[in-house]
N, C-alpha and C positions, 0 to 999 in steps of 0.2 A: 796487969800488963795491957789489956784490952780499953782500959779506962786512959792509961797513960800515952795511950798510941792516938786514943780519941782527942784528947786534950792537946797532946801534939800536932795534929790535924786543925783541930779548929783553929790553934795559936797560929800556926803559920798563915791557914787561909787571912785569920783578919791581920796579922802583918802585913801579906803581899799587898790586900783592901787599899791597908794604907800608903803601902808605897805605889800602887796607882796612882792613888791619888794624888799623894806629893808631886807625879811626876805628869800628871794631868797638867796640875798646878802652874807647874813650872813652865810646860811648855806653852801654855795660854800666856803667861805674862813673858815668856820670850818674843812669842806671834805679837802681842801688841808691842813691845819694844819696837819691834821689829817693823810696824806698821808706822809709828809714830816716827822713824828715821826715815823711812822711804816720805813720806810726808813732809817732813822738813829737807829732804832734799830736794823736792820738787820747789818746794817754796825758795831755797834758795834758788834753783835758776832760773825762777820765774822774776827774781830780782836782780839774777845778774842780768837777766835779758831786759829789763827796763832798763839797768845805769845801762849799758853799750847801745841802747834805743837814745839815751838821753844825753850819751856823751861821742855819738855817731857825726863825722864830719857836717855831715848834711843840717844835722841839726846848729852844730854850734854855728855856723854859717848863716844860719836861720834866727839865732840869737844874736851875732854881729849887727848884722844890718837891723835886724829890729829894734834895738836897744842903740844902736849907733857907737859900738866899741870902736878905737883905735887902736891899732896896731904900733906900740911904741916898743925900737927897738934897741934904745937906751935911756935906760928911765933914769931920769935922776936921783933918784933913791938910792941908786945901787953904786957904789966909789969904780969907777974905771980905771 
């Protein structure tokens, strides 16, 4: 009985071992998920903030005149 109490003891301790560990596991590759999203969030609005830089009145104003667009406000192309 003393043998089988022992045996039962050990089993569960390296059971639990293990389920530490799975759960170590998991939550390390949750933390990087988790790092890797905040990451690409930043990255996106670090791109939304360049287009609204690059599609900013001032700017395209700045593309008019330098490129010399006209403003046509019935173009032939299109059937009136």
């Amino acid at each position: 009985m003393l043998v089988m109490g022992l045996l039962m003891v050990v089993a569960l301790t390296a059971i639990s071992a293990i389920v530490y560990t799975k759960t170590v596991a998991v939550e390390h590759s949750v933390r990087t998920i988790e790092l890797s999203f905040e990451n690409a969030r930043a990255e996106n609005a670090a791109l939304k903030n360049s287009w609204y830089d690059a599609t900013d009145e001032t700017n395209i104003q700045t593309l008019v005149k330098e490129y010399g667009f006209v403003k046509i406000t019935s173009p032939r192309y299109l059937p009136s």
